[in-house]
C-alpha positions as CSV (number, residue, x, y, z in Angstrom):
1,X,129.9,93.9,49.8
2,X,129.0,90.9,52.7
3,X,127.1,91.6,55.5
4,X,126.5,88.7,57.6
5,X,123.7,89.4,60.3
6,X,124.4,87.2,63.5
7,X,124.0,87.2,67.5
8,X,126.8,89.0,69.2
9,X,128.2,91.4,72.0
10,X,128.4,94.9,71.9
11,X,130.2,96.9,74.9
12,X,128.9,100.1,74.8
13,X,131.0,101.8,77.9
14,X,133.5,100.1,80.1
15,X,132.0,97.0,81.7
16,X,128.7,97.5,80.0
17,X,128.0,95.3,77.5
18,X,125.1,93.9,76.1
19,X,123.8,91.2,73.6
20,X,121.9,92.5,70.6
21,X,121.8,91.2,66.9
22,X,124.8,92.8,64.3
23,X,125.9,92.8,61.0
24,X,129.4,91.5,60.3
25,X,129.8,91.5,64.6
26,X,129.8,95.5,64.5
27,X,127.5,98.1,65.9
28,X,126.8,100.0,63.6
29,X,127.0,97.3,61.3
30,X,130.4,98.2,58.8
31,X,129.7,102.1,56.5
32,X,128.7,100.8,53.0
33,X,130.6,104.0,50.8
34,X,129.4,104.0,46.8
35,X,129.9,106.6,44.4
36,X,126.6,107.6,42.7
37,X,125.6,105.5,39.6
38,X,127.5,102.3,40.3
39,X,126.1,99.2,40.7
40,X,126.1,97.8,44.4
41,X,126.3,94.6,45.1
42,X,125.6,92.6,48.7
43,X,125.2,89.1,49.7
44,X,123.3,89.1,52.9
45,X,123.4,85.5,55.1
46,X,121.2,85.1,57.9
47,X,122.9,83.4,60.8
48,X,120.2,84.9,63.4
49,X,117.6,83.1,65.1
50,X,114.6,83.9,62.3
51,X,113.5,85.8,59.0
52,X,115.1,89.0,58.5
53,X,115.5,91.4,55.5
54,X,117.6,94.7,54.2
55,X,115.9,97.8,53.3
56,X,118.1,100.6,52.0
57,X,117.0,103.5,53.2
58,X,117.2,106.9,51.0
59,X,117.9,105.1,48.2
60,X,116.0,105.2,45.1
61,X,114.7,102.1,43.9
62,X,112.0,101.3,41.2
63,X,108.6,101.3,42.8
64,X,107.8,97.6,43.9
65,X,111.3,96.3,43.5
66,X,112.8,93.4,44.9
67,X,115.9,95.4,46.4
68,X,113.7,97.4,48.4
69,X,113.7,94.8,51.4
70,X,110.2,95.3,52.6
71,X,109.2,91.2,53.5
72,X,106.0,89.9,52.4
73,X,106.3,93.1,50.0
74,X,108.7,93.3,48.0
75,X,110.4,89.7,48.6
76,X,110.4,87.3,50.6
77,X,112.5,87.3,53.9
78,X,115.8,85.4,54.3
79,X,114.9,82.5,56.1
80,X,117.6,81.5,58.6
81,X,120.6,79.7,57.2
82,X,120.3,81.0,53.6
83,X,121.6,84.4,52.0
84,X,119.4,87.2,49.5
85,X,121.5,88.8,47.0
86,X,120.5,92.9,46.4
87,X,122.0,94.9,43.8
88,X,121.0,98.6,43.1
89,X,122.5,101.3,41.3
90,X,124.0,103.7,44.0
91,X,121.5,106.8,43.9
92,X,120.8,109.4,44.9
93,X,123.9,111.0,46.4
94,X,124.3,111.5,50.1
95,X,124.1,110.0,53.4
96,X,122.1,106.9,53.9
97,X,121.3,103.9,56.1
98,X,120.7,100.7,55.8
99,X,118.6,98.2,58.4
100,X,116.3,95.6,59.0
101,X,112.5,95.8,58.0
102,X,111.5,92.9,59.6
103,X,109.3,93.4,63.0
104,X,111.6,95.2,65.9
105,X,114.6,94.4,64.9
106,X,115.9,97.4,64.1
107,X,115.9,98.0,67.8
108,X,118.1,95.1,68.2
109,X,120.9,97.2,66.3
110,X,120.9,95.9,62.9
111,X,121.6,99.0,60.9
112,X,124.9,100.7,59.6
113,X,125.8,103.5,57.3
114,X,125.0,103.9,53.6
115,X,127.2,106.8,51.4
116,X,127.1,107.6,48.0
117,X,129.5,110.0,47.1
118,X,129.3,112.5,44.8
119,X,131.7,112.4,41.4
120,X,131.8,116.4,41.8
121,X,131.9,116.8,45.3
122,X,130.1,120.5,46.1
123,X,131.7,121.3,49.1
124,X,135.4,120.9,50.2
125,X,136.4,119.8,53.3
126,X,139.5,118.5,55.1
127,X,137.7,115.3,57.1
128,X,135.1,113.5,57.1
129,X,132.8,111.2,59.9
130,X,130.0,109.8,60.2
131,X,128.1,109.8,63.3
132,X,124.9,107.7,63.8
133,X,122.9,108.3,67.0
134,X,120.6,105.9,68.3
135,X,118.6,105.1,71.1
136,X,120.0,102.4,74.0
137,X,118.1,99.4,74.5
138,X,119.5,96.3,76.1
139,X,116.3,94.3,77.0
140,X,114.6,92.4,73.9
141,X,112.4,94.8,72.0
142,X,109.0,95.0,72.3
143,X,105.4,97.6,71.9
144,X,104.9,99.2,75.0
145,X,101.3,99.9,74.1
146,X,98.8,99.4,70.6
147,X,99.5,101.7,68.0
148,X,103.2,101.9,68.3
149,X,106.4,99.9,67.7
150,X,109.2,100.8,64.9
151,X,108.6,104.5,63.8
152,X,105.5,104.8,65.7
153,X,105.2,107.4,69.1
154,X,107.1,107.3,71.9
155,X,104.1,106.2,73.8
156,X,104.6,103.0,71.8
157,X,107.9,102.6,71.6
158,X,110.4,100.7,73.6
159,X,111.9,101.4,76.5
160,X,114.8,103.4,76.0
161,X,117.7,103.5,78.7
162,X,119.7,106.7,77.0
163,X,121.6,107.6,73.4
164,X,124.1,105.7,71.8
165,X,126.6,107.6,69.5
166,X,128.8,105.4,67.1
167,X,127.4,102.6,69.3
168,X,128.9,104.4,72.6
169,X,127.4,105.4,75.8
170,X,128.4,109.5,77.0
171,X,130.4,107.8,79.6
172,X,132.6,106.5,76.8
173,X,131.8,108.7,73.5
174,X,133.1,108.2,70.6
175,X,135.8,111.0,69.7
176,X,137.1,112.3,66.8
177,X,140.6,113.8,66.1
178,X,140.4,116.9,64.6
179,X,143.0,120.1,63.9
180,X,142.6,123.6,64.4
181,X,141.5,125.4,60.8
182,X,140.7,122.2,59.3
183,X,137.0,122.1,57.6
184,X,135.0,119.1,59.0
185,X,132.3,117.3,57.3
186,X,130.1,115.5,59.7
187,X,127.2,113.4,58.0
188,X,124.3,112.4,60.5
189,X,122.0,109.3,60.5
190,X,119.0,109.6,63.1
191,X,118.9,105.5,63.5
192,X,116.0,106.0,66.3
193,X,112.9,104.6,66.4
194,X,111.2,107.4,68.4
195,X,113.4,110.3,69.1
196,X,114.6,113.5,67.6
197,X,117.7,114.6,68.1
198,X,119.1,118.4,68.4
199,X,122.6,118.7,67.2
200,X,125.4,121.2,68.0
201,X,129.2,121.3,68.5
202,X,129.7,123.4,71.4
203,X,132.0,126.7,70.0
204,X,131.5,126.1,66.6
205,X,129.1,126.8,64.0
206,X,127.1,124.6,62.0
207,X,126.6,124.6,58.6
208,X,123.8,122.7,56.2
């Protein structure tokens, strides 16, 4: 895979748009689908602004490696202008996420989607989506007070002007096509940095 991360424009609703940081010009950045035990490959360039890295969240990496993205940890950040290399071998199975691990700027919308598949799938299904939720922020990102910031308290978190779905606003949701009888598999990624999220589908059951 190639994920570039660059400065862009998202439109989040009909004449609401905003400017935020994106990998490969899409919010969420592009799903990343893998079937458990291959070996992943992504070249990462840095066309933002400063330092950033990858971490691959869920996935699990040898304690200490280089692929886990943590900066001044586990490597050194991509400096602006050049490109980092990871490669992993996809595991365990399930649904993932991927996103910065450098200071805020997760908030600034660089994440996406991360699947490994299964090579015996355990449940059958007809369709399948993926639906990341997310918190709206169009002002830079910053601490509100000590003690908070990326997965801290909401006291310390940013301030947060609603939820995103699939990078839309309610006023313009995302939808999915779906038919009557047919079995839908839904994976969810919580991509906030301060908010739990209840989930139902009005009418229907849900089932883990």
């Amino acid at each position: 895979f190639h994920l570039e991360a660059t400065v862009g424009e998202v439109e989040v609703a009909p004449d609401e748009s905003f400017e935020t940081w994106l990998y490969n010009g899409e919010y969420p950045g592009p799903e990343l689908r893998v079937v458990e035990g291959e070996r992943v490959r992504i070249v990462v360039e840095n066309d933002l602004p400063e330092e950033t890295t990858i971490h691959w969240h869920g996935m699990a990496l040898p304690e200490a490696s280089a692929m886990d993205g943590v900066p001044g940890v586990t490597q050194d950040p991509i400096e602006p202008g050049e490109e980092f290399v990871y490669e992993f071998d996809a595991a365990p199975t399930g649904t993932h996420w991927y996103h910065s691990h450098v200071g805020l700027q997760l908030d600034r919308a660089l994440l996406g989607p991360l699947v490994v598949e299964e090579t015996d799938p355990h449940v059958e299904y007809d369709r399948e989506h993926t639906l990341v939720l997310d918190e709206y922020l169009t002002d830079e990102p910053r601490v509100e007070s000590e003690g908070g910031g990326m997965m801290g308290s909401s006291p310390g978190a940013p301030p947060y002007e609603g939820t995103l779905v699939n990078g839309r606003l309610p006023a313009d949701p995302a939808e999915i096509e779906v038919e009557e009888g047919e079995r839908l598999r839904l994976r969810f990624i919580n991509a906030g940095s301060a908010t739990t999220y209840r989930v139902t589908a009005a009418g229907h059951e849900l089932k883990v």
